[in-house]
TORNUSE-338885 format. One record per residue (C-alpha): residue in three letters; z, y, x. Coordinates in steps of 0.001 Angstrom, whole numbers, padded with zeros to 6 digits, always signed. Each point is the difference from the previous one (the first is absolute). Layout:
// residues N
ALAZYX;...
END
This chain:
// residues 723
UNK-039193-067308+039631;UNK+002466-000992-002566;UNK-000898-003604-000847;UNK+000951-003598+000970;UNK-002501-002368-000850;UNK-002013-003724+000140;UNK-002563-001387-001261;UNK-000410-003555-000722;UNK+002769-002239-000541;UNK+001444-001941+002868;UNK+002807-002442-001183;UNK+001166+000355+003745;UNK+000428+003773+000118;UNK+002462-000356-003786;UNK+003499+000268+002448;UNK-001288+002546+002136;UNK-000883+001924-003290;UNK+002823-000453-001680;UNK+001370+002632+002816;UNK-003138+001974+000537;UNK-000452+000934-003621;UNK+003958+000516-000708;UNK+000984+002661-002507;UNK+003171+000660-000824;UNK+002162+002998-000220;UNK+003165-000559+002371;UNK+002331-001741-003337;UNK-002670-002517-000710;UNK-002556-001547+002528;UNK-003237-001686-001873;UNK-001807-002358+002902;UNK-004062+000748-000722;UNK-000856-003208-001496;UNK-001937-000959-003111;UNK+001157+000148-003418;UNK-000996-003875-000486;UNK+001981-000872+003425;UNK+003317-002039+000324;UNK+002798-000516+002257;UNK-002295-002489+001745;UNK-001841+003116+000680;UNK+003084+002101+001178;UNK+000333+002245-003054;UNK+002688+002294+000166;UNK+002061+002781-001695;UNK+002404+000861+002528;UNK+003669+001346-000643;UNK+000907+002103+003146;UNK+003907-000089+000205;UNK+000479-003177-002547;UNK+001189-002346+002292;UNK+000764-004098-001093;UNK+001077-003323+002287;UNK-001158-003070-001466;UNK+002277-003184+000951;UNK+000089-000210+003596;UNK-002795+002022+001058;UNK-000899+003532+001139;UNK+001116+002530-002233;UNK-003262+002455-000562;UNK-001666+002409-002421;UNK-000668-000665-003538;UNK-003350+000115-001450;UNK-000298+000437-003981;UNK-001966-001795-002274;UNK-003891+001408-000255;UNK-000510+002281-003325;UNK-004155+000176+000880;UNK-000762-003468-000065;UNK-003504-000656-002094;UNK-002202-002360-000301;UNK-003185-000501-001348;UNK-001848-003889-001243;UNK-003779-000199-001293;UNK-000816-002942-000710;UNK+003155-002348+001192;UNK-000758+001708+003204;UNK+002636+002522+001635;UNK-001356+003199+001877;UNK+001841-000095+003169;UNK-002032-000303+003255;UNK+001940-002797+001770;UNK-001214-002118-003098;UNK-003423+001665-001174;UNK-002255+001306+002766;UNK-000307+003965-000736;UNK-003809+001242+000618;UNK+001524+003196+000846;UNK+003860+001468+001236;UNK+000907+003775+000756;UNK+003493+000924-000171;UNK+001518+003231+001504;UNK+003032+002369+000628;UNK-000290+003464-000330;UNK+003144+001222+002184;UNK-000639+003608-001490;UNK+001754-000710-003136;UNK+001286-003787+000577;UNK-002699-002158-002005;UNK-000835-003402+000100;UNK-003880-000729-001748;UNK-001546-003276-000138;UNK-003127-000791-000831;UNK-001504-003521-000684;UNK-002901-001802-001382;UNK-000020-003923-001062;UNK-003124-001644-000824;UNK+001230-002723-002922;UNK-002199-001895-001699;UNK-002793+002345-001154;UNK+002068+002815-000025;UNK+000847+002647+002568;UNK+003412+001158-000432;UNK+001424+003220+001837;UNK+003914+000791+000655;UNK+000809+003087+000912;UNK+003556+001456+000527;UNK+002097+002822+001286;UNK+003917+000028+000562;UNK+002490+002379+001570;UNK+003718+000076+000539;UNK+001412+003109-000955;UNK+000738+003202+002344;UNK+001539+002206-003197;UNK+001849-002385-001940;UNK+001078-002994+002908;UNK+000616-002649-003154;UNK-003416+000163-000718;UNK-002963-001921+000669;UNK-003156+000168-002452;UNK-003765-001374+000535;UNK-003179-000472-001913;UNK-002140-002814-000596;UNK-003558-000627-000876;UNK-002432-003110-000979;UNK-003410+000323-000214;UNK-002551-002548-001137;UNK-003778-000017+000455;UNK-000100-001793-003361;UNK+001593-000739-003117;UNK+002838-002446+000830;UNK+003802-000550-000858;UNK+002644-000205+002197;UNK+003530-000894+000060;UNK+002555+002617+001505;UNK+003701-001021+001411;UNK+001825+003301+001502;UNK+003950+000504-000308;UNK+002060-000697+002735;UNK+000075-002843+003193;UNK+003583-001186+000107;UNK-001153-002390+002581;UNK+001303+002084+003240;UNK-000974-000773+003900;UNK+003098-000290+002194;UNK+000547-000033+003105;UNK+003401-001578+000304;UNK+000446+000005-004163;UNK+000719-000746-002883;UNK+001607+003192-000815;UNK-000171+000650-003704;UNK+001984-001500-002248;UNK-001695-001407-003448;UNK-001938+002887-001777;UNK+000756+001214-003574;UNK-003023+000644-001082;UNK-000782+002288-003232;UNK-003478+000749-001238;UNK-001189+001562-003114;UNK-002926+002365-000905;UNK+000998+002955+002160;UNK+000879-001497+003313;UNK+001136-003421+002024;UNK+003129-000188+002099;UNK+001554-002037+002534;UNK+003697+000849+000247;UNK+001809-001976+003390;UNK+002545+000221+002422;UNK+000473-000894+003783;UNK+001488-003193+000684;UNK+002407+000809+002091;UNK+001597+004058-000690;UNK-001537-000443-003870;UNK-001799+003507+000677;UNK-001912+000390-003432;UNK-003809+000541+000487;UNK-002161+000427-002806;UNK-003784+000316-000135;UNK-001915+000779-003579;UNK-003772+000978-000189;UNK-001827+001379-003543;UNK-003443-000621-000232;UNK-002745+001692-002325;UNK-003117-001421-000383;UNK-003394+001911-000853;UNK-000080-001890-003218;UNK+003044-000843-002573;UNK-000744-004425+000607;UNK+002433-002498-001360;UNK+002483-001206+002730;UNK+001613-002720+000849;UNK+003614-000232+002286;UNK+000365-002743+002086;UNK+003323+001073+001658;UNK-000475+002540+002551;UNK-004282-000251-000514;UNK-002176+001634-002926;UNK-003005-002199-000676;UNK-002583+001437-001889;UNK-003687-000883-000810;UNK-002807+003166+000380;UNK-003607-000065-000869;UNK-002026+002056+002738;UNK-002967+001951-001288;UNK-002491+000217+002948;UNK+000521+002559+002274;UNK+002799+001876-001735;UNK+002994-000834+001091;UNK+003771-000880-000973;UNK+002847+001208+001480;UNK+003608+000911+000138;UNK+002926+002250+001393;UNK+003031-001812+001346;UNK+002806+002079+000871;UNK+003283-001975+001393;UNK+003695+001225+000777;UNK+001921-002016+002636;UNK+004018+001296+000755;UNK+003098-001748+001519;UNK+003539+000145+000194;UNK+000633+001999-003150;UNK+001351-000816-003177;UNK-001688-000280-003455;UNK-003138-000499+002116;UNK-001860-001808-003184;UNK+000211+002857-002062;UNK-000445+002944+002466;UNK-003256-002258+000466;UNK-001188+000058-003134;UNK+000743+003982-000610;UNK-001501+000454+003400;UNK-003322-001298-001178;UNK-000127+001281-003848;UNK+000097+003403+001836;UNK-002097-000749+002643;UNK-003049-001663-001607;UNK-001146+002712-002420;UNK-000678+002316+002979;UNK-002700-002349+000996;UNK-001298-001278+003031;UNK-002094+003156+000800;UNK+002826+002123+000177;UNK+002435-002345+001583;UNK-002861+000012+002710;UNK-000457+003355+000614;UNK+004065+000572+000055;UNK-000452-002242+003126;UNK-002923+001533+001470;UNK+001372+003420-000378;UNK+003379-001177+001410;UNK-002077-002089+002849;UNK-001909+003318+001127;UNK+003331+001740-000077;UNK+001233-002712+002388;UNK-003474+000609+002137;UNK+000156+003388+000148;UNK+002567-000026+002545;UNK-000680-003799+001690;UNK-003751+000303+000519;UNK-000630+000225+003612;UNK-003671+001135+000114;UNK-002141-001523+003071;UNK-003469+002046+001136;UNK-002437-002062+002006;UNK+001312-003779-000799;UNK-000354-001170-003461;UNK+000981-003662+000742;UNK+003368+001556+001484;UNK+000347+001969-002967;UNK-000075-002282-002346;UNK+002188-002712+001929;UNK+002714+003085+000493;UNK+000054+000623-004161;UNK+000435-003254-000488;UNK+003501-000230+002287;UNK+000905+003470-001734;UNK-000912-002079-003508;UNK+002157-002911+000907;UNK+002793+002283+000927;UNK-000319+002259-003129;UNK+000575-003512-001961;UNK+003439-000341+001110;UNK+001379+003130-000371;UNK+003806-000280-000592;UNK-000057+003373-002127;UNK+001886-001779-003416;UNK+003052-001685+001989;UNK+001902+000289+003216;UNK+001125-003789-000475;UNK-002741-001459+000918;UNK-002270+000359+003367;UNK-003267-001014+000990;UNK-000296-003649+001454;UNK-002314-000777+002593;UNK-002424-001742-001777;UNK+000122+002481-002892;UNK-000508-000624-003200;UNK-002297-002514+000923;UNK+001963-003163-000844;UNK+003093-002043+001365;UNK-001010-000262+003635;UNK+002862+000759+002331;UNK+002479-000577-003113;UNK-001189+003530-001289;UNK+002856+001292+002555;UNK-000284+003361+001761;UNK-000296+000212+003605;UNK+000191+002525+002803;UNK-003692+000515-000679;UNK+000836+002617-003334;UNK+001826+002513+002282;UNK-001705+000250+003368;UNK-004151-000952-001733;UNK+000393+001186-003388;UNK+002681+002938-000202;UNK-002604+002638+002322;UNK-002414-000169-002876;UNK+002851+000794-002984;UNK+001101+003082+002321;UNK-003137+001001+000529;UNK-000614-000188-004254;UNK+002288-001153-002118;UNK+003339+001075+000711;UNK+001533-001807-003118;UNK-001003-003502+001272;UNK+000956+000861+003654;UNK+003845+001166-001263;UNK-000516-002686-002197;UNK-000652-002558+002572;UNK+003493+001428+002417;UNK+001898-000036-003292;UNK-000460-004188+000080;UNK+000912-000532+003344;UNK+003574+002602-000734;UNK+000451-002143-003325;UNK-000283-003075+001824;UNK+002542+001200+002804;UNK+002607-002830-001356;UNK-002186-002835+000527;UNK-000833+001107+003794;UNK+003837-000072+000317;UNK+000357-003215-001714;UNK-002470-001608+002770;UNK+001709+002074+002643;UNK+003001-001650-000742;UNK-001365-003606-000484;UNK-001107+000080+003920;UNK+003031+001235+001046;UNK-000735+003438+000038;UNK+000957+003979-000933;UNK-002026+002381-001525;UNK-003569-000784-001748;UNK-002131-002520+001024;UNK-002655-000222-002711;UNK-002401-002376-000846;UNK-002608-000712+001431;UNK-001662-001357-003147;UNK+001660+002022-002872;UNK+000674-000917-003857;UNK+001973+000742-002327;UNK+003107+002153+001076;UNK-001247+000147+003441;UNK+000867-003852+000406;UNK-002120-001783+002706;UNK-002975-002678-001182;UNK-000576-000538+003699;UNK+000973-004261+000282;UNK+000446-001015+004089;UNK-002628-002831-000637;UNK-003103+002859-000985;UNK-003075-002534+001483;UNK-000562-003850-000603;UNK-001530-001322+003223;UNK-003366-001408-001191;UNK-000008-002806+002584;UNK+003278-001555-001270;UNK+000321+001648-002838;UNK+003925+000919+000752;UNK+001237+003035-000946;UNK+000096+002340+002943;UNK+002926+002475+000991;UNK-000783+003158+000182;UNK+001912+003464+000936;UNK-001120+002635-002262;UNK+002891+000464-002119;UNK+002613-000201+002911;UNK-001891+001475+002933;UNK-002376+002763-001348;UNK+002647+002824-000232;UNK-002126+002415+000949;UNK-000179+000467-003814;UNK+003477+001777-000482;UNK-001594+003004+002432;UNK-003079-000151-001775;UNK+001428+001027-003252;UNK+002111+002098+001905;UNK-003068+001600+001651;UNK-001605+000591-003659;UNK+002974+001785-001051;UNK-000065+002379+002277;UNK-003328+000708-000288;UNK+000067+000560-003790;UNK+002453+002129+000393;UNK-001711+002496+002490;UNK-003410-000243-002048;UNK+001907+000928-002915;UNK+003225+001765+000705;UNK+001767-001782-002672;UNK+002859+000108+001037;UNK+001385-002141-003010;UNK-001358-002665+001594;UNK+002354+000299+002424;UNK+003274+000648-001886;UNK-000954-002459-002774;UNK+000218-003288+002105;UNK-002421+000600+003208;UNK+002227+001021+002277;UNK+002276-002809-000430;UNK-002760-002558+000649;UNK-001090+001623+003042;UNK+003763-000072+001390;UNK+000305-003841-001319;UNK-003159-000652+001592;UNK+001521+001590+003434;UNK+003148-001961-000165;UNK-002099-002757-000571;UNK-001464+000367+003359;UNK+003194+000733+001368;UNK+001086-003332-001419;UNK-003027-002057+001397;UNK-000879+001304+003391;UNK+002899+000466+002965;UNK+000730+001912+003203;UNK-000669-001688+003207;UNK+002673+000544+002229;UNK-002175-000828+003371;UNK-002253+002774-000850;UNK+000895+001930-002754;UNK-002297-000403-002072;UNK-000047-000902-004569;UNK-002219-002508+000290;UNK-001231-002157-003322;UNK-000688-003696+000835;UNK-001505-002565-002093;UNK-002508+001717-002000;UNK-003362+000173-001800;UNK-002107+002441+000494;UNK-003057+000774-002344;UNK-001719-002492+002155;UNK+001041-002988-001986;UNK-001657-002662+002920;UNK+002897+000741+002057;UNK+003545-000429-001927;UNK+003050+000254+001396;UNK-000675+002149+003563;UNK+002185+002809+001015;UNK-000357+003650+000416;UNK-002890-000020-001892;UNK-001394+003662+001042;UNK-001231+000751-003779;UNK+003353-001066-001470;UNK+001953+001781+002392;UNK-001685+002853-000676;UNK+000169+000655-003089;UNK+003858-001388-000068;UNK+000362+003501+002743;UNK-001908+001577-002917;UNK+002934-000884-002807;UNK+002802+001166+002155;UNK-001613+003652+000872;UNK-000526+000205-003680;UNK+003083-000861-001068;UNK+001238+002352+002421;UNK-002344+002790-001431;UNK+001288-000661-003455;UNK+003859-000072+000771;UNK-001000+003184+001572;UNK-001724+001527-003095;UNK+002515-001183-002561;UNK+002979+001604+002492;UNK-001838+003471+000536;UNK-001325+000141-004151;UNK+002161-002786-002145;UNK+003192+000139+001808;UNK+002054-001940-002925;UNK-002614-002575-000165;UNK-000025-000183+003077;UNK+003869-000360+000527;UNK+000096-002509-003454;UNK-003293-001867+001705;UNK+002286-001252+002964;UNK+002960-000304-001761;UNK-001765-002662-002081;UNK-001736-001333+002144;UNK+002958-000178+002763;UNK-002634+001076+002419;UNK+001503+002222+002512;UNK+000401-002437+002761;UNK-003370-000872-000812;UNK-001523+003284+000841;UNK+001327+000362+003225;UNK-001223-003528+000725;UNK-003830+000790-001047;UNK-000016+003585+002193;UNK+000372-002829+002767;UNK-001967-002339-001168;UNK-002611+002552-000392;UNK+000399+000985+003565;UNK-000013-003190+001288;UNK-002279-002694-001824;UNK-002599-001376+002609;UNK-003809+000880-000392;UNK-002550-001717+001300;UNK-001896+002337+002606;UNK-003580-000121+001320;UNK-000621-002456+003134;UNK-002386+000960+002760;UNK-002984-000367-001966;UNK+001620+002252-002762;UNK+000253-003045-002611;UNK+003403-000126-001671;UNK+001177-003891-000411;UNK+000134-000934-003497;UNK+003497-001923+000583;UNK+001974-001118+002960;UNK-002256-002922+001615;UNK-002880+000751-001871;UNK-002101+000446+003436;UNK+000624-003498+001407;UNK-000935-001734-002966;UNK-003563-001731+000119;UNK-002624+002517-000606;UNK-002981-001704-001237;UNK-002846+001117-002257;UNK-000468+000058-003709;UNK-002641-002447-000049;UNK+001203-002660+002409;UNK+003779-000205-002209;UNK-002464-000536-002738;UNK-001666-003095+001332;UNK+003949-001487+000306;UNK+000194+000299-003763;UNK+000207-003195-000960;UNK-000699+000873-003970;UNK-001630+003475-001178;UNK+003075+000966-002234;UNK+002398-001072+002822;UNK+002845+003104+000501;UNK-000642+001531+003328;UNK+003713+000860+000176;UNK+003699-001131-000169;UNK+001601-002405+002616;UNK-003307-002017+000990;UNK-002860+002055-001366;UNK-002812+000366+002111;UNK+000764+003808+000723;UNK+003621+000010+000456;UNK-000152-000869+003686;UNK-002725+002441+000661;UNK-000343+003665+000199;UNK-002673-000366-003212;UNK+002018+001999-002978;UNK-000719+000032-003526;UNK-000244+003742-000917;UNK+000869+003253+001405;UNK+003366+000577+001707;UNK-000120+002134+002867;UNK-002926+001997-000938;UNK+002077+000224-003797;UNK+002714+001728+002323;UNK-002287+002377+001610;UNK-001358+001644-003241;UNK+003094+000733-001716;UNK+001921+001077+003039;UNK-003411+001735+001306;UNK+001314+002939+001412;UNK+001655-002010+002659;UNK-002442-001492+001175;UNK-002797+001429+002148;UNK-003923-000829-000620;UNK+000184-002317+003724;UNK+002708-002082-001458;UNK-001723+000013-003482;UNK-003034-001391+001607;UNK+001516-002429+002263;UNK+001795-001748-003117;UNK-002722+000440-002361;UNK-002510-002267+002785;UNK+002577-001983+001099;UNK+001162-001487-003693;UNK-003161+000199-002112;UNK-001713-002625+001696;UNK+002979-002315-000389;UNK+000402+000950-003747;UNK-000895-002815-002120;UNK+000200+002470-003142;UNK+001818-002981-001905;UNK+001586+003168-002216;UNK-002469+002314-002136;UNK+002627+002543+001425;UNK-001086-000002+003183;UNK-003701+001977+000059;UNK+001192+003101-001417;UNK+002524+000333+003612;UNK-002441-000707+001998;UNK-002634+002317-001917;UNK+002764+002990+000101;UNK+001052-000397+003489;UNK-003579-000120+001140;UNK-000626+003283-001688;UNK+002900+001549+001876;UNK-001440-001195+003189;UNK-003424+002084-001302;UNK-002043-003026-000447;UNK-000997-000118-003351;UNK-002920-002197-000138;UNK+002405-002604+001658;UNK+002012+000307-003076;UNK-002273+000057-003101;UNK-000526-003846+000172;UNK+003422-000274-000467;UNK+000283+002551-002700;UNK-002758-001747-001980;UNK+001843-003088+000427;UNK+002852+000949-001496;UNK-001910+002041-003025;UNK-002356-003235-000751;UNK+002646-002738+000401;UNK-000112-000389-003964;UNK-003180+000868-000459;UNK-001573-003137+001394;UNK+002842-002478+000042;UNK-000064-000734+004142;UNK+003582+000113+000373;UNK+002196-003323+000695;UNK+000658-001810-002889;UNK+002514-002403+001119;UNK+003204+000097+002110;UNK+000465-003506+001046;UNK-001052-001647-003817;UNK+001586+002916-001185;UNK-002135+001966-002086;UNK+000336+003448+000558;UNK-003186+001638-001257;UNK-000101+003168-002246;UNK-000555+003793+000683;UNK+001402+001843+002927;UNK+001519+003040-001220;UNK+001461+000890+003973;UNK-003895-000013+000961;UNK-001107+002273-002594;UNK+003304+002149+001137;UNK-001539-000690+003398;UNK-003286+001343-000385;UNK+000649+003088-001592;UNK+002676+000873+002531;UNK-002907-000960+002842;UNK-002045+002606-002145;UNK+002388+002872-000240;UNK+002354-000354+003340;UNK-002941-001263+002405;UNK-003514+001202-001385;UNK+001661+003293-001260;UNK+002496+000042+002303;UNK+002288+001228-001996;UNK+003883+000363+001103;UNK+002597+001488-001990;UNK+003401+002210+001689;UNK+001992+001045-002708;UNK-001245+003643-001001;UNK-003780-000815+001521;UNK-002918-001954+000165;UNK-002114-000768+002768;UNK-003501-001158+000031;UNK-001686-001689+003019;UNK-003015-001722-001558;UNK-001251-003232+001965;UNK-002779-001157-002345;UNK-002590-002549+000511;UNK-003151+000536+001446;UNK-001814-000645-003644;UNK+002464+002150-001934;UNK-001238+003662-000568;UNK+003105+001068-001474;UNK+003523-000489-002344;UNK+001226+001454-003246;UNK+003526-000881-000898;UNK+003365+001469-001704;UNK+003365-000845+000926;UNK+003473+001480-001389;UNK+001741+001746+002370;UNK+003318+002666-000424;UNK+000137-000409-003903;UNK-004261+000900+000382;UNK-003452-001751-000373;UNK-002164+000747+003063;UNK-003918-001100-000152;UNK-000843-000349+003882;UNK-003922-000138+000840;UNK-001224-001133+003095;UNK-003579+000918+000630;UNK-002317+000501+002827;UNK+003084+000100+002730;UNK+001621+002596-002224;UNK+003252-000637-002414;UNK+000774+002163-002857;UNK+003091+000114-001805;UNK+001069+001847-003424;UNK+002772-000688-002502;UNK-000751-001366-003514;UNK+001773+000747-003279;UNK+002622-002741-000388;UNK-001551-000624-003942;
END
C-alpha cells in the first residue's frame, strides 16, 4: 500500500498527473510528467521561495529549466504518446522512498521499442535530483538520442529567466540565469553517463547521439542534476557538486534516499487496520507533506499549492499554520520551528501592510512572498461573463490571518517549550498582532462592546460582513495570549520583558488589550443552539446547494464577491463556524457541536479543499464517525484523482493541496484517534470507523517519541528511543 499508479495513457489525465505523481523534496518540486513532455504539457521544476514579476503581471514562483528532458526518434518518428500511439503505459510513484517509474512501449515500424525510467528528488542531499533510463528494442535497430536540458519553461504569468549561459563539455551541461526582476542567480547543470562510451554531439543545452540497439538488451544511462539559487559562484559549485557526486553512482545515491525516506517514515507512518483504501490515501497526504519539509531554511515556507507549480503565485497562506503545522509537531519538529521562524522573519512586512491600511501593529499577508510582502491583488477573479476583472477582499478583509499565525505560535511553543521562540522574535509578533486588533476593531459606546466590522471570514462567499463569529474568535484568542506571554516574560524574563515594552512603547497598549479581552463581542448560540456566522447572516436567503447552481449562468462562474450567486444566501464556501468549534472545542458542548455541524454542512458548497477535514473533525467530536470518514477520504484523495476545482473564475488554480493532506492526517490522529494534547499529557478517546480494526502511530511529545496503538477498543502507549 505504497504505490500510485495508471495504466494506459490518457492525454486527458497528463495535468492531473503532473500533481498526482509529484516528487520533490521541499527545495525543488518535479511535477510527474514524462521525460519527452514540454511546457505545453505543464513541465515543471519548481523553486519554492524564488519569487519574479514579469511586466505588469502577477508576481509568482519561479520554475527552473528541466535537467531530465530525453527523447528518443526511430525512424524520423519521436516516442512520445501524444504523437505515437503507445501499445502499452504504466507509470508509478512509490511514496516510500519518493520515486517516479515510467514504463512505456511504442510499436514503430517493425520494431517494438520499450522506455523505461525512474527519477527521484533528493531527501539527503536537497540539490539533487538523479534518474535512470532504459530503451529496449525487440530487434536490431538504431536510434537517435537527444537528453540535456529543456530551457523552454511553462509560466504562468512569465517570462522569468533572463537569457541562459549555457556551457557544455564532456562532463556535464549547464544553464546559468538570473530572475528578471531581483537578478537572483539560479543555476541548473546535469552529467550524464551512458552504458556505452558513443560519440556525442552538443547542440547547446541538448546531447544528440546515435545508438545501435541489440535486441532485447538494452541501453541506458544515469543522469544526475544539481539545481541552486541565490548564491554566488553558482557555475562552479555546480560543476564540483557533480564531479563528486557522480562517481558514487546512482545505486548509492538511491539508497542514501531510501534510507533517509524510511528515517522520515519511521516517525510519519500512520498505520490503518481494517481499511486498506484509507491507508493508502492517508500515506499519500503524509507523502505530500514529507515533500515540503522546511528542515534546510527558515526563509522560506510552504505555499499552498506546494511545490507543485505557480498556482496561487507560489505565496503562503493561512493554510501552512492551522492544516499543515499539527503534522510537523506531531513529527518533525525542525520543519514546524522552521515554519514559525518565517512568519517571525517576516514580522516587518506584516507591519509594512499594517501601516499601508492605516493601521498599528502586524497585519500580514494574506498571500505571502518574499519578506512577508503581500501577492494578494484586490481584483483576484475575472468575471467569465464579461470578462472584467472582479474586486475582491482577500487581501484587505481576511485578517483573521494575523491571529492565525498568532494562534500557531503559541501552540509551537507549548508543544515544544522552546522558549527561544519566544524571546527570539515571537513574542513581539504576537503583541504586534494584538495591537493590530486594537488598531482595527473599536469599542461601542451604546453597549460596550470591541466589535470588528467589515470583515472576511474563512467563508470567502460572504466578504465584507461584521462580527464574523470565527474572526472574532480567534482575534479574543490573540489578546489572552498576548496576555499569557506578557505574563510569562514578567514572572521568568523580567529585562526582556521591561526592554520588550520599552521598544515597543507598548504599555498603554496592554492595559487596552486586558479590556479588549474582556470585552470583544462573541457570537452566542440562538434558540436552536446555532451560533450566526456574522451579524445578518440569518436573514439572508437560505436556499439549497443545487437550486444556486441552476442560477449559474457559466460552470466556472465565482459563486462569491459583490453579485455571486452565494453572496446573498446563507450557502458558504468552506467551513467557518464549525472551523471555530474544533479549535476552541472545549467551549463548546456536543448539543451546540451538533446543531452547527447540521445546520452548515448542508449549505457548504466545499468550494475550498480546506473545508472536509472541519467538518470530518468536528463530526468525530460529536461521536459520529462514520459521518465523518467521507470527508476524511475527501480530503486524503483530493490529489489522488484530480476532482478538485480547477478554475477560479478563468483563473487556473489547479495543483496539489498540501492543507488537505494536513487535513486528513489531523482527521486521522485528533478525530479517529482522538487524540488531544494538555501540556504534560496525552489523552486518547478513539472514534474510529466502523471498518477500521485499529491504529498504529508515533507522535513527539515532551522532547519524546510515543508509538500509540489503538486496537480492539484498547490504546496502548510506550515511549520510543529518540534515535
Amino acid at each position: 500500500m505504497w504505490i500510485i499508479d495508471e495504466t494506459d495513457f490518457n492525454k486527458d489525465n497528463i495535468i492531473n498527473n503532473g500533481n498526482k505523481f509529484l516528487i520533490g523534496n521541499g527545495f525543488i518540486g518535479y511535477r510527474g510528467t514524462l521525460e519527452e513532455f514540454g511546457k505545453k504539457e505543464l513541465v515543471a521544476v519548481n523553486l519554492p521561495g524564488v519569487y519574479d514579476k514579469y511586466q505588469d503581471k502577477w508576481k509568482e514562483s519561479v520554475n527552473a529549466p528541466n535537467p531530465f528532458f530525453t527523447q528518443v526518434i526511430y525512424n524520423d518518428k519521436i516516442l512520445n504518446p501524444l504523437i505515437n500511439k503507445p501499445v502499452n503505459h504504466y507509470q508509478s510513484l512509490d511514496i516510500s522512498c519518493g520515486v517516479f517509474s515510467r514504463i512505456t512501449a511504442f510499436k514503430i515500424d517493425d520494431a517494438t521499442i520499450t522506455l523505461k525510467s525512474e527519477r527521484f528528488v533528493s531527501l539527503k542531499n536537497i540539490h539533487l535530483l538523479s534518474m535512470k533510463y532504459e530503451v529496449i528494442s525487440d530487434m536490431d535497430i538504431t536510434i537517435t538520442l537527444e537528453t540535456g536540458i529543456d530551457l523552454n519553461i511553462w509560466d504562468i504569468n512569465g517570462p522569468h529567466l533572463k537569457e541562459f549561459q549555457i556551457i557544455n563539455n564532456k562532463d556535464c551541461i549547464t544553464a546559468y540565469t538570473s530572475t528578471l526582476e531581483k537578478q537572483i542567480p539560479i543555476v541548473v547543470s546535469e552529467a550524464t553517463v551512458f552504458s556505452e562510451d558513443l560519440p556525442e554531439n552538443f547542440i547547446g543545452n541538448i546531447r544528440k547521439i546515435n545508438v545501435r540497439l541489440k535486441k532485447d538488451q538494452s541501453f541506458y544511462f544515469y543522469k544526475y542534476a544539481y539545481i541552486n539559487h541565490h548564491e554566488e559562484d553558482l557555475i562552479n559549485k555546480a560543476e564540483k557538486f557533480l564531479s563528486e557526486i557522480v562517481p558514487l553512482g546512482y545505486d548509492h545515491l538511491f539508497n542514501e534516499n531510501k534510507n533517509e525516506w524510511q528515517k522520515r517514515w519511521d516517525i510519519s507512518d500512520v498505520i490503518i487496520k481494517g481499511d486498506d483504501y484509507a491507508q493508502l490515501a492517508l500515506r499519500y497526504s503524509i507523502y505530500h507533506l514529507l515533500i515540503l519539509s522546511q528542515r534546510h531554511t527558515d526563509k522560506v515556507s510552504i505555499p499552498a499549492r506546494g511545490i507543485s507549480g505557480q498556482t496561487y503565485k507560489g505565496a503562503v497562506f493561512w493554510d501552512t499554520e492551522m492544516f499543515m503545522l499539527p503534522f510537523y509537531l506531531n513529527t518533525d519538529l525542525i520543519t514546524a520551528k522552521n515554519l514559525i521562524k518565517y512568519r517571525i522573519n517576516t514580522l516587518e512586512g506584516a507591519r509594512i501592510k499594517a501601516k499601508e491600511y492605516g493601521y498599528r501593529g502586524a497585519f500580514y499577508a494574506w498571500e505571502s512572498q518574499e519578506n512577508g510582502m503581500d501577492a494578494c491583488t484586490h481584483f483576484n477573479v475575472t468575471d467569465v461573463l464579461t470578462h472584467r476583472p472582479m474586486r475582491t477582499y482577500f487581501r484587505d478583509k481576511q485578517i483573521h490571518i494575523s491571529a492565525d499565525i498568532t494562534y500557531a505560535i503559541y501552540q509551537t511553543y507549548l508543544r515544544t517549550k522552546d522558549i527561544s521562540l519566544i524571546i527570539n522574535g515571537g513574542a513581539e509578533v504576537i503583541l504586534e498582532c494584538a495591537r493590530f486588533y486594537l488598531s482595527y476593531g473599536y469599542l461601542k459606546l451604546d453597549n460596550n462592546r470591541f466589535v470588528l466590522p467589515d470583515v472576511t471570514g474563512p467563508d470567502e462567499y460572504h466578504e465584507r460582513v461584521n462580527n464574523n463569529a470565527f474572526t472574532n474568535r480567534m482575534v479574543k484568542e490573540t489578546f489572552k495570549i498576548a496576555l499569557l506571554i506578557l505574563s510569562l516574560l514578567k514572572d521568568k524574563y523580567p529585562d526582556y520583558y521591561e526592554n520588550l515594552l520599552k521598544s515597543l512603547n507598548y504599555a498603554e497598549d496592554y492595559e487596552k488589550i486586558k479590556y479588549a479581552y474582556e470585552h470583544i463581542y462573541l457570537q452566542e448560540p440562538n434558540e436552536d443552539k446555532v451560533i450566526e456566522q456574522f451579524d445578518g447572516y440569518f436573514r439572508l436567503e437560505d436556499v439549497s446547494i443545487d437550486i444556486l447552481k441552476k442560477r449559474l449562468l457559466h460552470p466556472n462562474e465565482y459563486w462569491g464577491g459583490e453579485n455571486g450567486v452565494a453572496s446573498h444566501t446563507q450557502v458558504i464556501k468552506q467551513a467557518d463556524v464549525v472551523t471555530m468549534l474544533y479549535l476552541f472545542k472545549d467551549d463548546y458542548n456536543e448539543e451546540i457541536r451538533k446543531a452547527n455541524w447540521h445546520y452548515y454542512e448542508q449549505r457548504t458548497e466545499h468550494g475550498s479543499s480546506l473545508s472536509a477535514c472541519m467538518y470530518a473533525l468536528v463530526a468525530c467530536l460529536n461521536n459520529n464517525p462514520d459521518w465523518a470518514y467521507p470527508f476524511f477520504m475527501k480530503s486524503a484523495t483530493i490529489d489522488m484523482h484530480g476532482g478538485s476545482k480547477q478554475y477560479a473564475g478563468d483563473i487556473y488554480i489547479g495543483g496539489t493541496h498540501p492543507a488537505s493532506s494536513g487535513g486528513a492526517y489531523m482527521t486521522a490522529i485528533y478525530g479517529f484517534a482522538g487524540i488531544s494534547i494538555y501540556e504534560d499529557k496525552i489523552i486518547v478517546k478513539p472514534n474510529l470507523p466502523k471498518n477500521w480494526q485499529g491504529m498504529t502511530f508515533k507522535i513527539i511529545h515532551d522532547d519524546h517519541i510515543m508509538q500509540i496503538e489503538i486496537n480492539d477498543g484498547n490504546v496502548y502507549m510506550r515511549r520510543c528511543n529518540n534515535d
